[in-house]
C-alpha positions as CSV (number, residue, x, y, z in Angstrom):
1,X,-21.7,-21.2,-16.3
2,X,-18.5,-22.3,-14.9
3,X,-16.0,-21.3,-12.1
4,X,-12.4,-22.5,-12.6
5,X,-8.8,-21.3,-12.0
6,X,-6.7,-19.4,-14.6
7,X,-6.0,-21.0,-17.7
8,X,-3.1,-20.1,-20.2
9,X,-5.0,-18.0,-23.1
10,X,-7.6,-16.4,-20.7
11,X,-5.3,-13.2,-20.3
12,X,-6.5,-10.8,-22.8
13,X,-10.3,-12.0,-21.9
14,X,-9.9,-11.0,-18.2
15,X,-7.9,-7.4,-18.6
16,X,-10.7,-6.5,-21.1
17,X,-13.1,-7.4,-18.0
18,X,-10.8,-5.3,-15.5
19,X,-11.1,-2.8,-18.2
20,X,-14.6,-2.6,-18.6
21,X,-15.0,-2.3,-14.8
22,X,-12.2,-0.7,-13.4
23,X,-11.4,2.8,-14.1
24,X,-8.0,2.0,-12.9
25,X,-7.3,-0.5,-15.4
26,X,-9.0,1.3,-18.3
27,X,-6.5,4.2,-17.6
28,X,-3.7,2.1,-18.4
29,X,-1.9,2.6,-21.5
30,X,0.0,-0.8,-21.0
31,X,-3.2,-3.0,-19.3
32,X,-2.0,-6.1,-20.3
33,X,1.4,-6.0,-19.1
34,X,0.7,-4.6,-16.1
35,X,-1.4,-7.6,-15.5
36,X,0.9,-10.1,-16.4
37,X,3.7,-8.5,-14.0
38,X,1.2,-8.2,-11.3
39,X,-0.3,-11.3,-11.0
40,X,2.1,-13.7,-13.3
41,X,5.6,-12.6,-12.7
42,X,5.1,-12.0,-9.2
43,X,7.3,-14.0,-6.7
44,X,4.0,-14.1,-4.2
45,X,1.6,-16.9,-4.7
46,X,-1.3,-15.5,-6.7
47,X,-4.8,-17.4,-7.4
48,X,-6.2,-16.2,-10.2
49,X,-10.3,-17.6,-10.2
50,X,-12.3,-16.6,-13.9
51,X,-16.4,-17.9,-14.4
52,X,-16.7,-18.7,-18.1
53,X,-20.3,-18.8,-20.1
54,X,-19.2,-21.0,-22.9
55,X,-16.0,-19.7,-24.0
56,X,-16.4,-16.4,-22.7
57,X,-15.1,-15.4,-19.6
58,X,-17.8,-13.2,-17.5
59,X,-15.9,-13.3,-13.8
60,X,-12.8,-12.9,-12.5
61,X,-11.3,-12.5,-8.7
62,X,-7.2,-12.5,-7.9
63,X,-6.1,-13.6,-4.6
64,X,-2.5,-13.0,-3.3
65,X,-1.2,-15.4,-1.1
66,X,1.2,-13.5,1.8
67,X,3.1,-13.9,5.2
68,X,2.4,-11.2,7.5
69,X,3.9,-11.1,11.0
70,X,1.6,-10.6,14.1
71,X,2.8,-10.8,17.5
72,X,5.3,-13.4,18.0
73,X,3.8,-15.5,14.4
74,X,4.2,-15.1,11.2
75,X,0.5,-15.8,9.1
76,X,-0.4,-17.1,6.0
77,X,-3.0,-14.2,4.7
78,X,-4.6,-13.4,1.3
79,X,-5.4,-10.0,0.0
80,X,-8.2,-10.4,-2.5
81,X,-7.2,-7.9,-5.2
82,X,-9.3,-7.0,-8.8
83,X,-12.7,-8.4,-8.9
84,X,-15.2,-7.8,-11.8
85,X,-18.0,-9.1,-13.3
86,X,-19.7,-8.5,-16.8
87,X,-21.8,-6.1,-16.9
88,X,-24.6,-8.3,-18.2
89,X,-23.8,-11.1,-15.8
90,X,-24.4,-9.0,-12.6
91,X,-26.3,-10.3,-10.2
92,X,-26.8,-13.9,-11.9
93,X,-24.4,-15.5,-9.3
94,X,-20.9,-14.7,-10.8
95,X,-19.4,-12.9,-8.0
96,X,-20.5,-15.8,-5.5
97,X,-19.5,-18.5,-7.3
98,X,-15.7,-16.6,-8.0
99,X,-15.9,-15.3,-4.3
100,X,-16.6,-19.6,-3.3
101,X,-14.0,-20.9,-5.3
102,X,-11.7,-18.4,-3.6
103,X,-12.6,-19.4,-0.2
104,X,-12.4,-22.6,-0.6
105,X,-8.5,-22.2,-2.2
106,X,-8.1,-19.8,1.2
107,X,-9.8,-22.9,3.4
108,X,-7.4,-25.8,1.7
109,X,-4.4,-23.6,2.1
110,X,-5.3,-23.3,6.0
111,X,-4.9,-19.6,5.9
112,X,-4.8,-17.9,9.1
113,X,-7.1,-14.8,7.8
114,X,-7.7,-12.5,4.9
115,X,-7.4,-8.7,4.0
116,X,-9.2,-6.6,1.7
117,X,-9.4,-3.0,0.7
118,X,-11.8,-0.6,0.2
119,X,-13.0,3.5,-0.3
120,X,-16.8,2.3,-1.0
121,X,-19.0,3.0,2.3
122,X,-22.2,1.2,1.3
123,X,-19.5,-1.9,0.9
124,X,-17.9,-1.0,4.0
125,X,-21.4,-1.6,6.3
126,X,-22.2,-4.9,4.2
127,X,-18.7,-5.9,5.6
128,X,-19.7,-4.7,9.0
129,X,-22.9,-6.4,8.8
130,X,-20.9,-9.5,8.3
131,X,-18.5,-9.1,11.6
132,X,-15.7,-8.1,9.1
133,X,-13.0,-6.2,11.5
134,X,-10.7,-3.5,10.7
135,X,-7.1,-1.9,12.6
136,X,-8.0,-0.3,15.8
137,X,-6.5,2.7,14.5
138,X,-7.3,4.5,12.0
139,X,-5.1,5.5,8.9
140,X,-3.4,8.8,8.5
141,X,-3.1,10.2,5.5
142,X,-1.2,13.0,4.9
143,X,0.3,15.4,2.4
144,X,2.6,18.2,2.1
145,X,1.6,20.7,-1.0
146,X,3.7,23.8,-2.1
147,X,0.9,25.9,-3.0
148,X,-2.8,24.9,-1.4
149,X,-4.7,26.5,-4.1
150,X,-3.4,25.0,-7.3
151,X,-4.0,21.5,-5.4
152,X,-7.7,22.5,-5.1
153,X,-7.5,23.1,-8.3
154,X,-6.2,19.9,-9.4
155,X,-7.7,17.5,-6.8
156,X,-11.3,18.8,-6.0
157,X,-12.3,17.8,-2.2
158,X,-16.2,18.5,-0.7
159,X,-14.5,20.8,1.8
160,X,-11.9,22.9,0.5
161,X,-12.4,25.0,3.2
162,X,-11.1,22.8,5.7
163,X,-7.9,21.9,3.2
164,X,-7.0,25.4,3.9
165,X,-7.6,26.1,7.2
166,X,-5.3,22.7,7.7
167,X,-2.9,24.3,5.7
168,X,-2.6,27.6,7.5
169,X,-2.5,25.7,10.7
170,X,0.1,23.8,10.0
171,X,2.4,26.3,8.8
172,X,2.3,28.2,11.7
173,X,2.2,25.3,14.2
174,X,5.1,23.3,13.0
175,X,8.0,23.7,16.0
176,X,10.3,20.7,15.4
177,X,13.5,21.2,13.4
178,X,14.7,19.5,10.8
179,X,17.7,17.4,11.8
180,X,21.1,19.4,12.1
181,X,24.0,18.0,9.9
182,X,25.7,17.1,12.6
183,X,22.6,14.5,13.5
184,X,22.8,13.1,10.2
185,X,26.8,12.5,10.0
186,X,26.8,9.4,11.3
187,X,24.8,7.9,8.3
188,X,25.6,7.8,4.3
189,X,22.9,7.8,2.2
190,X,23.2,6.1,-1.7
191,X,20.8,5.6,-4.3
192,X,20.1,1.9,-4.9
193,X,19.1,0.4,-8.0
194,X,18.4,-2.9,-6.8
195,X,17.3,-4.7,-3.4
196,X,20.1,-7.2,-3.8
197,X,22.0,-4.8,-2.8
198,X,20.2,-4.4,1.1
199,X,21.7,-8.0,3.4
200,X,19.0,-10.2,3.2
201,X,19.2,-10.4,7.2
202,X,17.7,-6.8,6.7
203,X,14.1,-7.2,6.3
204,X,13.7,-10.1,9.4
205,X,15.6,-7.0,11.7
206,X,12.5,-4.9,10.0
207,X,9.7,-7.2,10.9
208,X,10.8,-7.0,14.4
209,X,10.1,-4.1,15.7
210,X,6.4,-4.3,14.9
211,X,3.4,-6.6,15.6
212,X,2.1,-5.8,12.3
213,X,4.3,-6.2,9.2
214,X,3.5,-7.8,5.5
215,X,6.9,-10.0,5.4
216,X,9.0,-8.0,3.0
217,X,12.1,-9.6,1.1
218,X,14.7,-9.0,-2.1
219,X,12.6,-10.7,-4.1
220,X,9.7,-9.0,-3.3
221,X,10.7,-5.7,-3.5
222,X,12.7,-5.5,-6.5
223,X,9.5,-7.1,-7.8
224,X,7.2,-4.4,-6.6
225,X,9.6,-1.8,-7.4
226,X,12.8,-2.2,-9.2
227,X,10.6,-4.0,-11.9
228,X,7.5,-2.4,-11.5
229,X,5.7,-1.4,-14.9
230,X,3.9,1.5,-14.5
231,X,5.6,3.9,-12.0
232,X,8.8,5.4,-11.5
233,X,10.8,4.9,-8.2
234,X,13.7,6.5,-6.4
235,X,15.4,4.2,-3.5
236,X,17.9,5.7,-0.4
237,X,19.9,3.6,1.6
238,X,20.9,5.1,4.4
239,X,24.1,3.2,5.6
240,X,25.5,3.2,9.3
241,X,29.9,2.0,9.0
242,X,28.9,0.1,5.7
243,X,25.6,-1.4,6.8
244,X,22.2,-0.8,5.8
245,X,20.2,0.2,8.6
246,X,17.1,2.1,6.7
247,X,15.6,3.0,3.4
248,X,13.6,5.1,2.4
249,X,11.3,4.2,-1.3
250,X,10.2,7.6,-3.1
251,X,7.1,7.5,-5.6
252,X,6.8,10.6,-8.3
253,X,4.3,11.2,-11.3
254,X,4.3,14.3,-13.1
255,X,0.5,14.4,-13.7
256,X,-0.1,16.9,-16.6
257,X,2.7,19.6,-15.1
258,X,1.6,18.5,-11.7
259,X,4.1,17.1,-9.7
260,X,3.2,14.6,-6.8
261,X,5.5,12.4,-5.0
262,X,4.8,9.7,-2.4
263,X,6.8,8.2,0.0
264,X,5.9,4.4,-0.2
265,X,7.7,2.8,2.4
266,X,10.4,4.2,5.3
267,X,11.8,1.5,6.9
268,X,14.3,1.3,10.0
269,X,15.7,-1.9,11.7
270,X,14.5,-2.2,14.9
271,X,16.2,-0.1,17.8
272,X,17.8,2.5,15.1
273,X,14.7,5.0,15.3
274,X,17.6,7.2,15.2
275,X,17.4,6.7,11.5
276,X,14.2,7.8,11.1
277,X,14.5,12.2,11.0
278,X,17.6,11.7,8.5
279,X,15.5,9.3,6.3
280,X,12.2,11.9,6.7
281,X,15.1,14.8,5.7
282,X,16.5,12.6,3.0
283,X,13.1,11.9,1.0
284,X,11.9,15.5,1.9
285,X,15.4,17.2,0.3
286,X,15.1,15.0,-2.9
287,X,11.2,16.2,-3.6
288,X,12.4,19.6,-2.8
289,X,14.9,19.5,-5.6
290,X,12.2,18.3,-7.9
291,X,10.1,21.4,-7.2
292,X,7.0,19.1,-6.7
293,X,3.8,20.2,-5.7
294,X,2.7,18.1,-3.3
295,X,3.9,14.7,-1.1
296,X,1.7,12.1,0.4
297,X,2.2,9.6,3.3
298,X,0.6,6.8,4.4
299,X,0.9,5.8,8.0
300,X,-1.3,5.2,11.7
301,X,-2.9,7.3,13.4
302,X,-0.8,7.8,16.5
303,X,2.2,6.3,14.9
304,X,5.4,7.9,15.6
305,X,6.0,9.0,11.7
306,X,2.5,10.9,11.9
307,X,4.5,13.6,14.2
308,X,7.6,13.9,12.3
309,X,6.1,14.8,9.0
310,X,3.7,17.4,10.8
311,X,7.2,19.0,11.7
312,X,8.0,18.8,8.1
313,X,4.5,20.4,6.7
314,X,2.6,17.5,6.4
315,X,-1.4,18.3,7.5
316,X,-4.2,15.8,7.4
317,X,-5.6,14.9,3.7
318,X,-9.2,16.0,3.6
319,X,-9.9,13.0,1.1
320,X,-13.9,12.9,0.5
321,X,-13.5,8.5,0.9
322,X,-11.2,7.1,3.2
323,X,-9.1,3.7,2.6
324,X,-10.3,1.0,4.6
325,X,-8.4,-2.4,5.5
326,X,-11.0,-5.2,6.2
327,X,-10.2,-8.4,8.3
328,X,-11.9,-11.7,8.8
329,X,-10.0,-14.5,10.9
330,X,-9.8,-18.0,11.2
331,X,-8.9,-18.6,15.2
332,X,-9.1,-16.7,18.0
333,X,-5.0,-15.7,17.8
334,X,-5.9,-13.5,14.8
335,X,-8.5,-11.6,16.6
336,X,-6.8,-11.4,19.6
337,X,-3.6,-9.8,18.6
338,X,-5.3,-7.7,16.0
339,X,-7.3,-6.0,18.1
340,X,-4.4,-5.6,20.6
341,X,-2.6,-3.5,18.3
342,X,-0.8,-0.6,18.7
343,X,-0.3,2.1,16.4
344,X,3.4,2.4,17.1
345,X,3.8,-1.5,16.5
346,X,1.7,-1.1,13.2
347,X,2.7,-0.8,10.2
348,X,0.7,-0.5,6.7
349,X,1.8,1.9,4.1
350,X,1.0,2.8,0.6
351,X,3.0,-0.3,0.1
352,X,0.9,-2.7,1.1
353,X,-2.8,-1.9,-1.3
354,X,-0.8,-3.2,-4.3
């Protein structure tokens, strides 16, 4: 066996792999584009690490190299993204040997730490077991849905009981407005087909007002969104006398005559949380016109946005497996600061699982 980076010609080889072990790839009408926009076209450095037995390839991992701020620094991170082995190659060293070649790309590149995802517990306490760290908050995941019964119906949860009860609640604890017109006059809002039209200078006034931030720019974004394969996007500006000062990115599926949006990222340049109620009223208006059934958002517990969409209908998703983000650190400054973090100066959306 043998542990090497990407080649051209290996593409087909490895999406058959994510295939075979993924449901989310094996959904995928369009797999192999959607590999080679992911992990080919994107403008982030991406390591892509396959084991071959002969000619065949049996292993694959995908690590995306990232800035993130933190504090008063700006990291070099990975997010390790897509690993799968062959079925008949489990446990016969593949994923270590993939998972070593990785580390040692993370190592040479003096990364300050790394980032993973997962929903599987029994993986979660193996990374526990290993002094693997998390944020110290906990996610918030929330959705807004028209009519709690026919989401039941389509997205069956352990305790459906408590779905509705957080429903009920909700409705009838709700007490803060929706912004007047007159608090929104001061801002125009336009739809935006492309990121080159934000000021680059935009996404650095972003970054700093929080102590947590994946480093976002144009070329990123119109990467992850404007050119994205496999889902649809709506983008608001919201302009203050001619100048950006937030936007709002809106995700929407129509699954089946089911309608769910998402909003993916709401963003604000720092000291204009003013921003923030129009943008919430902005992205809440538009689903609202589009009849859908149900909205999700992604944010901190104890983050600011948490209480705003409660005021908007927004309850606690009673998801039976929670997203986790796990850490591990190479110096003490990572530690540090990460566990110094607080909710309001965090931020991680849906953005950021890729």
């Amino acid at each position: 066996m043998t542990t090497r980076l990407y080649r051209e010609g290996d593409d087909e080889e490895i999406v058959e792999l994510l295939r075979s072990g993924l449901d989310t790839w094996a959904l995928l009408p369009n797999p192999l584009e959607v590999w080679r926009w992911k992990y080919r076209d994107s403008p982030l450095e991406t390591q892509i690490v396959v084991s071959t037995a002969g000619e065949e390839v049996v292993g694959v991992g995908h690590c995306i190299k990232i800035n993130v701020k933190l504090g008063d620094r700006v990291l070099t991170s990975y997010y390790d993204d897509d690993y799968a082995t062959k079925p008949e190659y489990r446990k016969k060293g593949v994923y270590k040997a993939v998972t070593n070649l990785t580390d040692k790309i993370k190592r040479d590149s003096q990364a300050d730490f790394c980032y993973w995802i997962t929903r599987n517990p029994i993986v979660l306490t193996k990374a526990m077991i290993h002094e693997q760290v998390t944020f110290p908050t906990q996610f918030s995941d929330l959705i807004r849905v028209k009519d709690v019964e026919r989401f039941i119906d389509k997205y069956p949860i352990e305790d459906a009981s408590m779905l509705r009860s957080d429903f009920l609640l909700n409705k009838t604890t709700s007490n803060l407005d929706k912004p007047i017109p007159e608090q929104c006059s001061a801002f125009r809002f336009v739809d935006i087909k492309s990121f080159d039209e934000i000021s680059g200078s935009f996404w650095g006034r972003v970054a700093d007002g929080y102590d947590y931030f994946l480093m976002r720019d144009r070329d990123y974004m119109n990467y992850r969104f404007t050119k994205n394969l496999g889902t649809r996007y709506k983008i608001k500006a919201a302009l203050y006398e001619g100048e950006v000062v937030g936007c709002v990115i809106l995700e929407f599926d129509d699954d089946e005559g089911y309608l769910a949006g998402s909003i993916s990222d709401l963003l604000f340049v720092k000291d204009r949380f003013d921003v923030v109620l129009p943008l919430f009223d902005e992205a809440i208006s538009y689903f609202d016109s589009l009849n859908t059934d149900c909205i999700s958002l992604t944010t901190m517990q104890g983050h600011p946005y948490q209480k705003i969409a409660n005021s908007y209908g927004f309850f606690n998703a009673a998801y039976a497996s929670e997203v986790h983000v796990m850490f591990w650190g190479y110096n003490e400054y990572f530690y540090d600061k990460l566990s110094s973090l607080r909710a309001d100066k965090t931020y991680f959306s849906y953005t950021d699982y890729y």
